[in-house]
C-alpha positions as CSV (number, residue, x, y, z in Angstrom):
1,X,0.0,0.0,0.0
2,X,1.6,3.3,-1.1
3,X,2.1,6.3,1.0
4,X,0.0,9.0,-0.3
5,X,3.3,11.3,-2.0
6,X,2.3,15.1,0.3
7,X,1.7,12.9,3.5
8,X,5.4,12.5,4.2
9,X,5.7,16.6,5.3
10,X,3.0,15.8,7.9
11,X,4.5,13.7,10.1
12,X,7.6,15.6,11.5
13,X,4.8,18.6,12.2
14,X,2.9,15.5,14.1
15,X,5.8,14.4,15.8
16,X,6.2,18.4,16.7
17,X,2.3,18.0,18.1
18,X,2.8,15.2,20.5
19,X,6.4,16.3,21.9
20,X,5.0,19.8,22.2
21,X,1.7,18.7,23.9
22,X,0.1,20.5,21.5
23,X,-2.4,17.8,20.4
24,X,-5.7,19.3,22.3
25,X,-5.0,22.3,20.1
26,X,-5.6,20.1,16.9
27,X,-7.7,18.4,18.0
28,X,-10.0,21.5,18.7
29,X,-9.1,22.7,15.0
30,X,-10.5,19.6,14.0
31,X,-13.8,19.9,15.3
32,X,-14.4,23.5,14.7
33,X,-13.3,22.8,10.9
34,X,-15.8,19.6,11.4
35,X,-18.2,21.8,12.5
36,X,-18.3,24.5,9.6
37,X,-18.3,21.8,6.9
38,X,-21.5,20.4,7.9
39,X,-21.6,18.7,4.1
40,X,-18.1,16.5,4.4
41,X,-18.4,13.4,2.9
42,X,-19.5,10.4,5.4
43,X,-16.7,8.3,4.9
44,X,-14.3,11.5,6.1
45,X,-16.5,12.3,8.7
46,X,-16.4,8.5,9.9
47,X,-12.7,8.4,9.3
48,X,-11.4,11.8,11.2
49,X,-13.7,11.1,14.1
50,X,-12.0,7.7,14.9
51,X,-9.1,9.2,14.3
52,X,-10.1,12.0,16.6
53,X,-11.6,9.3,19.6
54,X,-7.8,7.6,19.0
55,X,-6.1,10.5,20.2
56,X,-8.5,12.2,23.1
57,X,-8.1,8.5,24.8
58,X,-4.4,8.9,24.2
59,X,-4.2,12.5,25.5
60,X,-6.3,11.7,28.5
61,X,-3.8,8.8,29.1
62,X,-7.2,6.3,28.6
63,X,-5.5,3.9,25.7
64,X,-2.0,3.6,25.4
65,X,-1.6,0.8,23.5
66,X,-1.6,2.4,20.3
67,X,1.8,1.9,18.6
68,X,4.0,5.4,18.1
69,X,4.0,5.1,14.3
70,X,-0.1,4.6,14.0
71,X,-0.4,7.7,16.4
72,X,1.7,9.7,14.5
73,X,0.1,9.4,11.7
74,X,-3.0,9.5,13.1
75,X,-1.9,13.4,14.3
76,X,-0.6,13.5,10.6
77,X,-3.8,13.0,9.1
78,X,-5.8,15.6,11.6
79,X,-2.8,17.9,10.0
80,X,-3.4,17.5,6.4
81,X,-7.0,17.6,6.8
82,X,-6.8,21.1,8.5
83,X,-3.9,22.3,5.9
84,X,-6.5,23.7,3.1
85,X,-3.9,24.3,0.5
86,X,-3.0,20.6,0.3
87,X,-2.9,18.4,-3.3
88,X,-6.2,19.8,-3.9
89,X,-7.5,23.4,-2.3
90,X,-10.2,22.6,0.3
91,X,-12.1,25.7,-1.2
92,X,-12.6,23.9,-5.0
93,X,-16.4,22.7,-4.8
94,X,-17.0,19.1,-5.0
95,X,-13.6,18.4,-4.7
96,X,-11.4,20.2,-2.1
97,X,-12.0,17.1,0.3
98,X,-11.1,14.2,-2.0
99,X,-7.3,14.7,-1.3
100,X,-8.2,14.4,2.4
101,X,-9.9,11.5,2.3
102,X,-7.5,9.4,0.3
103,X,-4.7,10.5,2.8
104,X,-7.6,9.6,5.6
105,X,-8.6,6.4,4.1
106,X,-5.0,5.4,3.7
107,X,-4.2,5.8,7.3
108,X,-7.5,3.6,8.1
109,X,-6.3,1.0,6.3
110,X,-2.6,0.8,6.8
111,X,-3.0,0.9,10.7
112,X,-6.5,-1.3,10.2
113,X,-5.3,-3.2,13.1
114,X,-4.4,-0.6,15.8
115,X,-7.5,1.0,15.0
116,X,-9.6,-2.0,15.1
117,X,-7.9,-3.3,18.6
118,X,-8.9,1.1,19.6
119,X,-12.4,0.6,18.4
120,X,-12.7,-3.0,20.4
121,X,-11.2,-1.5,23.4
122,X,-13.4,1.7,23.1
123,X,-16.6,-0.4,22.7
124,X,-16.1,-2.6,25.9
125,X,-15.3,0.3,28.2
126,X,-17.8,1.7,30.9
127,X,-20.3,4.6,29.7
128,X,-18.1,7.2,32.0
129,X,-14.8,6.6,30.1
130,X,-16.9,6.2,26.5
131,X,-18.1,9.9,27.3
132,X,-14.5,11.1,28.1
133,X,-13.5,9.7,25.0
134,X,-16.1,11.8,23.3
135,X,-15.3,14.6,24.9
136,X,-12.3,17.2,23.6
137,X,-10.4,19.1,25.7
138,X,-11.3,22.4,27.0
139,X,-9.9,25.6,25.8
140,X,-8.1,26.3,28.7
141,X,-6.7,22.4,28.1
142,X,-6.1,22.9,24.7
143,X,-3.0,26.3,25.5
144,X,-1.8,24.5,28.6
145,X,1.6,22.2,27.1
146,X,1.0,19.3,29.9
147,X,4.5,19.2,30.2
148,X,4.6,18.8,33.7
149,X,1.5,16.0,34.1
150,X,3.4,13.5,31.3
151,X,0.9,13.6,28.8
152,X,3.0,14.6,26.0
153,X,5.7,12.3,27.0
154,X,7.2,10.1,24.7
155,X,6.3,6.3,24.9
């Protein structure tokens, strides 16, 4: 399975995210970008919001088990699909998203296993942790670098 060619830039600005604690910050991009493209594809939406679920259980310290390469390019993929001059301009109508969700899909399928075993484990936990997992961080989470609590530690 080939690497999507423009993904390769992504992950050093990923591996910036998570050593910076900066990944609440995406992840809040994410959602507000979410949010004001009510008409994204299904697929995409499915996609980024695993993708998404992945990393708030991560950043809360709930699943750890995810392999450093899969998160990576898990961050990588939240990247490109708030980068909107990417291989195709998220502003051209109709088609400004189909770059994202090739990159997307190619992530979901590469690391089908990590994010099958994430999905399993997210699916047998308690409703409590379920609804953390849902939730993103707060604002207030989102500037703070979490250097001193771990979280962006390196595992």
């Amino acid at each position: 399975m080939k690497t999507p060619w423009n993904f390769f830039k992504y992950l050093p600005m990923a591996r910036s995210v998570l050593a910076r604690g900066r990944l609440p910050m995406v992840l809040l991009a994410v959602a507000r970008k979410r949010s004001a493209r009510g008409g994204l594809i299904k697929g995409l939406r499915e996609d980024l919001g695993l993708l998404q679920a992945l990393c708030v259980a991560w950043w809360r310290g709930e699943y750890r088990q995810v392999s450093r390469p899969a998160l990576v390019a898990a961050v990588a993929g939240l990247l490109y699909f708030l980068t909107p001059m990417d291989a195709i301009p998220d502003w051209i109508p109709g088609l400004g998203f189909v770059d994202d969700l090739a990159v997307l899909g190619w992530i979901i399928r590469k690391w089908s296993g990590e994010l099958q075993a994430f999905r399993t484990w997210r699916d047998s936990q308690p409703a409590d942790v379920r609804a953390s997992i849902d939730q993103l961080p707060a604002v207030d989470e989102a500037t703070d670098s979490h250097v001193s609590d771990g979280r962006n530690a390196e595992h």
